[in-house]
C-alpha positions as CSV (number, residue, x, y, z in Angstrom):
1,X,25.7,26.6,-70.4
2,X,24.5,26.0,-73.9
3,X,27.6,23.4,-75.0
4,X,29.4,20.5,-73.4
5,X,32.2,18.9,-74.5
6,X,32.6,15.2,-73.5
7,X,36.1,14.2,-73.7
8,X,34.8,10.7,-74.4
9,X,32.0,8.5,-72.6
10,X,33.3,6.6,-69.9
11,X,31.1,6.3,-66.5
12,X,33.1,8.3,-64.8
13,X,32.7,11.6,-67.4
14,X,29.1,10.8,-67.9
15,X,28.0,11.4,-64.4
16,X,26.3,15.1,-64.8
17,X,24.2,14.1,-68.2
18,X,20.9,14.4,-66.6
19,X,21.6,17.7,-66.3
20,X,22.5,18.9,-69.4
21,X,18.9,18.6,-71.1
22,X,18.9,22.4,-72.1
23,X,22.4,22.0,-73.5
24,X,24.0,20.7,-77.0
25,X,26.1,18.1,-76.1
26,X,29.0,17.2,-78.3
27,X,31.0,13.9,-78.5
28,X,33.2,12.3,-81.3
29,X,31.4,10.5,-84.5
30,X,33.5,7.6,-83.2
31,X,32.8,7.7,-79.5
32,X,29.1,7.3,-80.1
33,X,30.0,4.0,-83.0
34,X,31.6,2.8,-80.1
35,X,29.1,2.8,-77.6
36,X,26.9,0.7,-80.6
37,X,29.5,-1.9,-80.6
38,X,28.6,-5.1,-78.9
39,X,28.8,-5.8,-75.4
40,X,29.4,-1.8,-74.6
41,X,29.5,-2.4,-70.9
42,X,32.3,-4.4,-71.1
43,X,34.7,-1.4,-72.5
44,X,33.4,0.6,-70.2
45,X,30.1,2.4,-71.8
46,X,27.0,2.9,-69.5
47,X,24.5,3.0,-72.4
48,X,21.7,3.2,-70.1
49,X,23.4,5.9,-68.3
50,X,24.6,7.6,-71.9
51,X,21.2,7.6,-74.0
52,X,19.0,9.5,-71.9
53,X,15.5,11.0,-73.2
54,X,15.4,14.5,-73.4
55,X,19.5,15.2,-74.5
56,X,20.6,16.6,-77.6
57,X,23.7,14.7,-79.1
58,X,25.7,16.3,-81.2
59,X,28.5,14.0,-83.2
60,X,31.6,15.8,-84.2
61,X,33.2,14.4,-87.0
62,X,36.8,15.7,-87.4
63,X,37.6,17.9,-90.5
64,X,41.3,19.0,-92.2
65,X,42.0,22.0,-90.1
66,X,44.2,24.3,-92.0
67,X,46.0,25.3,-89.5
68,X,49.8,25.4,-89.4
69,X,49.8,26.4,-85.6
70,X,48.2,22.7,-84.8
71,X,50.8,20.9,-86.1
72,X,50.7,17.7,-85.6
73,X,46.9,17.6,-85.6
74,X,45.8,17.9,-89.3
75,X,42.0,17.3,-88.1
76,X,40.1,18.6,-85.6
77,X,36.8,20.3,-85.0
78,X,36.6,24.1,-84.7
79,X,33.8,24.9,-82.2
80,X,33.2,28.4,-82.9
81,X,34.7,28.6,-86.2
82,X,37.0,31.4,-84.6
83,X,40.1,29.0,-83.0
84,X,39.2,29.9,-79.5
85,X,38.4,26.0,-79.1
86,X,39.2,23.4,-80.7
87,X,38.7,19.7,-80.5
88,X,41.3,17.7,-81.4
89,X,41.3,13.8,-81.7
90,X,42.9,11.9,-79.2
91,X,42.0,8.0,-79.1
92,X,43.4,5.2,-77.5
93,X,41.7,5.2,-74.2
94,X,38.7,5.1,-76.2
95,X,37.9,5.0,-79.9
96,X,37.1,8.5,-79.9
97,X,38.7,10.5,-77.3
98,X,38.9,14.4,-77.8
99,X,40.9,16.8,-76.3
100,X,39.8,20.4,-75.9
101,X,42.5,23.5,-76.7
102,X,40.9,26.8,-75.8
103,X,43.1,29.6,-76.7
104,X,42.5,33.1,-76.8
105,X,43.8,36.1,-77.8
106,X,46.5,37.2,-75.7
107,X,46.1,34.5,-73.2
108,X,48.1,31.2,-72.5
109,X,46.2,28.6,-74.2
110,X,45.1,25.4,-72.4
111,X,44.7,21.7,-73.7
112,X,42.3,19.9,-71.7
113,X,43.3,15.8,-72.6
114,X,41.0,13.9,-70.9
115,X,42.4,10.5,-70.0
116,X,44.6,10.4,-72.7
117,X,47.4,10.6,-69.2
118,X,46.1,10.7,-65.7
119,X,49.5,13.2,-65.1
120,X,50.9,15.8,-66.8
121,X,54.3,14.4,-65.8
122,X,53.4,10.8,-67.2
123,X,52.5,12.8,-69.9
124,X,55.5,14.6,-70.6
125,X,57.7,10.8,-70.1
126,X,55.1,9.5,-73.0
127,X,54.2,6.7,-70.3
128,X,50.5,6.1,-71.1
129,X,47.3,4.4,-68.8
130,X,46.9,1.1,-69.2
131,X,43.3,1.1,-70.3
132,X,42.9,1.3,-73.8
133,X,44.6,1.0,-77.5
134,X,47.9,1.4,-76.3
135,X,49.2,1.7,-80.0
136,X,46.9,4.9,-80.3
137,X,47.1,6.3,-77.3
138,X,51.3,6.4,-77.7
139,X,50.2,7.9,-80.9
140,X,48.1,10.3,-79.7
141,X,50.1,11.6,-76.6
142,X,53.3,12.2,-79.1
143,X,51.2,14.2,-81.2
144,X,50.2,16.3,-77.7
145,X,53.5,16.2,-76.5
146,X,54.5,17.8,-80.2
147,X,52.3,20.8,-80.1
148,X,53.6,21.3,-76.6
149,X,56.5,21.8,-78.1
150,X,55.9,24.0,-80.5
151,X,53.5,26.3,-78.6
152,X,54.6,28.6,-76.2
153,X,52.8,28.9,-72.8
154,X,50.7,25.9,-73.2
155,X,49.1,24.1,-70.1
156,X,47.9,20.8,-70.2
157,X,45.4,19.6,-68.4
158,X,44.7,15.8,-68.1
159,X,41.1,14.8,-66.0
160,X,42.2,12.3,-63.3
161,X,45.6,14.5,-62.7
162,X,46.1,15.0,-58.9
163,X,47.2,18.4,-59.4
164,X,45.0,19.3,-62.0
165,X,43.5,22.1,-59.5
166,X,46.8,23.5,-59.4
167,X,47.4,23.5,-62.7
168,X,44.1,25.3,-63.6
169,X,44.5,27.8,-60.8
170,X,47.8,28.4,-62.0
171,X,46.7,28.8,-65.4
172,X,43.9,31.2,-64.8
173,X,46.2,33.1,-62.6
174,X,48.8,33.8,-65.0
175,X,46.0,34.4,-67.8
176,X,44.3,37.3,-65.5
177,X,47.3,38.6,-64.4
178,X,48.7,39.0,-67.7
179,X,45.3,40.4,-69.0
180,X,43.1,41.5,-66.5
181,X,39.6,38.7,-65.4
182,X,38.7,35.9,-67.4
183,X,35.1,37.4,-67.9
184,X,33.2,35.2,-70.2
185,X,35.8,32.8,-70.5
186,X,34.4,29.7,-72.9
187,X,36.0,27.4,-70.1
188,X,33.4,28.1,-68.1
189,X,31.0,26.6,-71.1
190,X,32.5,23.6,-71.6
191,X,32.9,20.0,-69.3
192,X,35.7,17.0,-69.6
């Protein structure tokens, strides 16, 4: 694994960084302001759990994507420079929450969202978690709910949802049996 993708830096998604010294680890331009904010504990941010010696941050700072397919999401970050993943922002839970689409070629793509919804089904009702900028986070979730609509196949997969399993299982299933193994699939590189 030589990226990680942190969804944003909550306790809870922040519990494997000790591990990760050999890896690039990339978070929003905005997550990490927020973590230097005062009294970081208090919304949540471990900073002696987050600012570990040895790990190499990497701030992603979202760009104009170019990319009619994204629509709503103007701004994002291309990982690869390809559009097999890209990060899209999605705040309200935190400042700078990211959501991860992965999509490749001939393949359903996937939108992993973090805890922008703890349920796909909340998701879909635009019912948000109560933790957070609410304001942004309705924002944010019809801008996901948008490009749900207006791309065909596309599973989304929220961190805390009880049948997240299912939904990945499902989604690989489909994705192999459509195209053969998912043999270095970039999933595999990444972590929510």
């Amino acid at each position: 694994m030589h990226t990680v993708v942190l969804s944003h830096l909550h306790h809870d998604h922040i519990g494997g960084l000790p591990e990760l010294g050999h890896a690039r680890i990339l978070v929003s331009d905005k997550e990490w302001s927020a973590i230097k904010r005062p009294f970081p504990a208090l919304r949540g941010f471990l900073n002696n759990h987050i600012e570990l010696n040895g790990l190499r941050w990497s701030r992603v700072h979202p760009e104009p994507l170019g990319d009619p397919s994204l629509t709503p999401f103007k701004t994002g970050h291309d990982l690869f420079g390809d559009g097999s993943m890209v990060l899209l922002p999605t705040p309200g839970h935190t400042p700078g929450s990211m959501s991860l689409l992965v999509r490749r070629p001939g393949r359903p793509p996937l939108l992993m969202v973090g805890d922008l919804t703890y349920d796909a089904d909340l998701l879909a009702a635009e019912t948000v978690p109560g933790v957070g900028n609410i304001r942004r986070q309705r924002q944010a979730v019809a801008k996901v709910n948008e490009l749900q609509r207006w791309t065909p196949g596309l599973t989304v997969l929220p961190a805390h949802d009880p049948a997240a399993a299912e939904r990945l299982s499902a989604w690989r299933a489909l994705a192999t049996d459509r195209h053969g193994p998912l043999i270095g699939d970039h999933v595999g590189s990444t972590q929510q």
